[in-house]
C-alpha beads as a LAMMPS data file, in Angstrom:
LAMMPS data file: protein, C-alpha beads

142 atoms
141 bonds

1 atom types
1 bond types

-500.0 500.0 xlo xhi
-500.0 500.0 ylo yhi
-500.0 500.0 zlo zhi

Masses

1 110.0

Atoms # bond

1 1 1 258.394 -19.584 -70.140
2 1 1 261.032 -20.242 -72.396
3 1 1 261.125 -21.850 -76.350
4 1 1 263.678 -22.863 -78.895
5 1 1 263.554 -20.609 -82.106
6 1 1 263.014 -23.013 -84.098
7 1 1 261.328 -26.161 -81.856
8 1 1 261.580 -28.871 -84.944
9 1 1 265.550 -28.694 -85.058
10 1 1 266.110 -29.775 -81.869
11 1 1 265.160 -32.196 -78.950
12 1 1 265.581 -29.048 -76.229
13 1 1 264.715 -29.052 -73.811
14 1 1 265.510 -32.649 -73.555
15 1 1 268.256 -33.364 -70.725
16 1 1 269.947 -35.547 -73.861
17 1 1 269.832 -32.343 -75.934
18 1 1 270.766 -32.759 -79.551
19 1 1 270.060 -31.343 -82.850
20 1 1 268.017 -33.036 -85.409
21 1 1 269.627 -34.050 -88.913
22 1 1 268.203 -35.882 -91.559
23 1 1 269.822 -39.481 -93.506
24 1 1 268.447 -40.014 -96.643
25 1 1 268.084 -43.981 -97.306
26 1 1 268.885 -44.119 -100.196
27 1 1 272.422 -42.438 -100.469
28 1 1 273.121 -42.333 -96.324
29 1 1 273.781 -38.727 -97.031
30 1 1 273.760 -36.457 -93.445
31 1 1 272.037 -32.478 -93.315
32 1 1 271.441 -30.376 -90.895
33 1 1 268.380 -29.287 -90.562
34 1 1 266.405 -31.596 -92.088
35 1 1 265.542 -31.640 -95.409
36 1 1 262.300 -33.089 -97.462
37 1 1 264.753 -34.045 -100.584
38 1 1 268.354 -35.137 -99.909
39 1 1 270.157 -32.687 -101.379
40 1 1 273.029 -35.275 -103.091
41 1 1 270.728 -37.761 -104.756
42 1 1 267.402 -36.107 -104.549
43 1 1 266.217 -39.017 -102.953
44 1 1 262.894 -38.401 -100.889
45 1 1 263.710 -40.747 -98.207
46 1 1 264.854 -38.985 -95.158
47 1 1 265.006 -40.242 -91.815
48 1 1 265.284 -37.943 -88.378
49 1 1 268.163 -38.748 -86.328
50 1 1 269.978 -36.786 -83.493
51 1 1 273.301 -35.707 -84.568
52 1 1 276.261 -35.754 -82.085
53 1 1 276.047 -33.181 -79.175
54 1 1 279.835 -32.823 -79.054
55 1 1 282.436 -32.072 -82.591
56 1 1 285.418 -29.520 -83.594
57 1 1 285.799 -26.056 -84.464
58 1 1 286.501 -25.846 -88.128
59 1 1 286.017 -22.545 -88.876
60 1 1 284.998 -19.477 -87.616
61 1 1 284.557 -15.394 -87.524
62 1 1 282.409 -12.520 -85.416
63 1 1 279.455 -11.119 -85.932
64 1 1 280.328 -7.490 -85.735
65 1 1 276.947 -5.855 -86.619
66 1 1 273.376 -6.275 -85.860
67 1 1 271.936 -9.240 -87.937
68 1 1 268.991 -7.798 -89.959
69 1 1 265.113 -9.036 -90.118
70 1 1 264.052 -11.857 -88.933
71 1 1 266.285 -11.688 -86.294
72 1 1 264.907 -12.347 -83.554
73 1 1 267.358 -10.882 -80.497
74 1 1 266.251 -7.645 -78.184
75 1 1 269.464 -5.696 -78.769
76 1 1 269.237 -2.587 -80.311
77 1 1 272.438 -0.753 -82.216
78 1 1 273.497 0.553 -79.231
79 1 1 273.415 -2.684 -76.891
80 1 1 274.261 -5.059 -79.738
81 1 1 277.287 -6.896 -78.567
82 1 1 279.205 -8.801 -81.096
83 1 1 279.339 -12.533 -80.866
84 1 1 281.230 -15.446 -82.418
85 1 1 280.154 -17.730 -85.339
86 1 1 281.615 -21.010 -86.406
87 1 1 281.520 -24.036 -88.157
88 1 1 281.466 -26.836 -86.691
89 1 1 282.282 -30.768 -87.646
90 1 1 279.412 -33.269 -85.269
91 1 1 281.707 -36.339 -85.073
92 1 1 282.237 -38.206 -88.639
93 1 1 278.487 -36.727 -89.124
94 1 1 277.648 -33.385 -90.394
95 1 1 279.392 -30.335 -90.701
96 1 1 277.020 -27.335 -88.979
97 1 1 277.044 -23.531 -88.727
98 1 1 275.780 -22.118 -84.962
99 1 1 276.500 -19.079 -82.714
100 1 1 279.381 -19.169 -80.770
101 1 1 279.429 -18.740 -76.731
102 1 1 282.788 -17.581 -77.268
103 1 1 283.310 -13.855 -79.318
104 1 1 286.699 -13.650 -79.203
105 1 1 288.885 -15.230 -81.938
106 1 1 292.229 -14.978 -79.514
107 1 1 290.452 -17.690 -77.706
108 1 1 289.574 -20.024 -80.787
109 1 1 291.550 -22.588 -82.334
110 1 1 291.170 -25.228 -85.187
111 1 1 290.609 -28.459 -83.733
112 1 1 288.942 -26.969 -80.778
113 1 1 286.730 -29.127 -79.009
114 1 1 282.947 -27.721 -78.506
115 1 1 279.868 -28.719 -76.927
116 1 1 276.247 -27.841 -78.041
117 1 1 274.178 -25.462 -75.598
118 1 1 271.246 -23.206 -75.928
119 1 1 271.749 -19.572 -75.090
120 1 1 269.213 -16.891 -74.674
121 1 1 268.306 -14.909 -77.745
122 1 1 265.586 -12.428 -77.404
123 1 1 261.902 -12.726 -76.166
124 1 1 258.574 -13.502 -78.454
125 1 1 255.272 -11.067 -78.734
126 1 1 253.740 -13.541 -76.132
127 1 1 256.985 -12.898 -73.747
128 1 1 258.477 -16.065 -74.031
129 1 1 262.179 -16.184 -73.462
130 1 1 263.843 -17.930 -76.981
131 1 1 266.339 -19.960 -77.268
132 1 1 268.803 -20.409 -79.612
133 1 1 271.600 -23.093 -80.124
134 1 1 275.233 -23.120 -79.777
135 1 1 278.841 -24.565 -79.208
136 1 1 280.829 -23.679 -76.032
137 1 1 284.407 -24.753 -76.256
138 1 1 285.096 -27.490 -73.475
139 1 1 288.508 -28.346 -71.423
140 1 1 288.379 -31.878 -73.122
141 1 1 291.062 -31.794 -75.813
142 1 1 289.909 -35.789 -76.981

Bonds

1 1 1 2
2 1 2 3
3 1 3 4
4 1 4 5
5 1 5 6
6 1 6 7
7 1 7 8
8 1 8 9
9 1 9 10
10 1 10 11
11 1 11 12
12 1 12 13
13 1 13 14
14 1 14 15
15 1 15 16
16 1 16 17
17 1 17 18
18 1 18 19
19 1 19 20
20 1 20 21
21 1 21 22
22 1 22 23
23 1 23 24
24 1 24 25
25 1 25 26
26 1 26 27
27 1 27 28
28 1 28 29
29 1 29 30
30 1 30 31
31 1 31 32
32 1 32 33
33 1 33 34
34 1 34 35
35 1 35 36
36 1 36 37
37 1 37 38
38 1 38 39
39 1 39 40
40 1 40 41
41 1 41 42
42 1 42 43
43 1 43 44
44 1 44 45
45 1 45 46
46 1 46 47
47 1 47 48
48 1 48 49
49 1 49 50
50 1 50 51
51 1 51 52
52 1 52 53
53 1 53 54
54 1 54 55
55 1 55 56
56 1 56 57
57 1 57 58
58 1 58 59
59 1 59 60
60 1 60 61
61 1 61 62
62 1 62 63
63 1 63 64
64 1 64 65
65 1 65 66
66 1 66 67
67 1 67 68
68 1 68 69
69 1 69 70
70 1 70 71
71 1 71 72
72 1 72 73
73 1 73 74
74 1 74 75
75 1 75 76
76 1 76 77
77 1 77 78
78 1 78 79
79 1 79 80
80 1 80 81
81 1 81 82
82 1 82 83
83 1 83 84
84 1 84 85
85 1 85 86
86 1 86 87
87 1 87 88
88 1 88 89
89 1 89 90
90 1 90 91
91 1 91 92
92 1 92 93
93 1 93 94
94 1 94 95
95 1 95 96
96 1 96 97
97 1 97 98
98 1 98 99
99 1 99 100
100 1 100 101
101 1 101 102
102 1 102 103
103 1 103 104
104 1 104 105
105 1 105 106
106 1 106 107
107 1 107 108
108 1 108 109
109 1 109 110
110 1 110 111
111 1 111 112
112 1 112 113
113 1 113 114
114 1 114 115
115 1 115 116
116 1 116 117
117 1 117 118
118 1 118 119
119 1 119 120
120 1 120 121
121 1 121 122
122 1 122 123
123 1 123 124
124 1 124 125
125 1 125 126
126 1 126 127
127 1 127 128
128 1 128 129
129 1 129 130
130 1 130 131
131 1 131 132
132 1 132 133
133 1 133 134
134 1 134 135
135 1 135 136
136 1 136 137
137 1 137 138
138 1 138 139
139 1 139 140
140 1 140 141
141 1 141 142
């Protein structure tokens, strides 16, 4: 059995996979994940909408070291393998931070274009295999 991390953020395991934004009404403002109070106006009007599965790499570094609690991944110290982080802008949308398939910055570029994914993460108490999202840089430079 497997589960996103965090099941409200996305449509996974939807063949149309996206992740889940909110627009607030009032100002048309965009934020990933979504929010009960827009976070420009204050507004209290936020809609759900899927955010593009496709954008650029903006920015982006690796984690070196063994994120701390709650993290939720099986590695230990000593099978913790580094992997990349970036930021990342969905179309004209949103701007959002996600794990990287790719750790190693030689093979990163601003501009370049990535894909949204899920990747394996760790597994629950109950066993479950969990998910997690990222971006995968894809061949198509458009």
């Amino acid at each position: 059995m497997q589960r996103m991390i965090a099941p409200e953020i996305s449509t996974w395991p939807d063949e149309d996979f996206r992740l889940l934004g909110g627009r607030c009404e009032e100002c048309a403002a965009v934020v990933f994940p979504v929010q009960e109070l827009c976070p420009r106006c204050s507004g209290a009007a936020m809609t759900t909408i899927p955010l593009p599965s496709t954008g650029t790499l903006v920015a982006w570094t690796t984690q070196g070291f063994l994120p701390g609690a709650p993290y939720l991944g099986d590695e230990t110290a000593e099978t913790f393998v580094p992997f990349g982080v970036g930021l990342v802008q969905l179309g004209d949308v949103v701007r959002v931070e996600g794990r990287l398939t790719e750790n190693d910055p030689e093979k990163l570029s601003f501009g370049m274009p990535v894909a949204l994914t899920a990747v394996p993460l760790g597994t629950d108490s109950s066993g479950a295999d969990v998910l997690t999202f990222a971006f995968q840089p894809t061949a198509d430079q458009e």
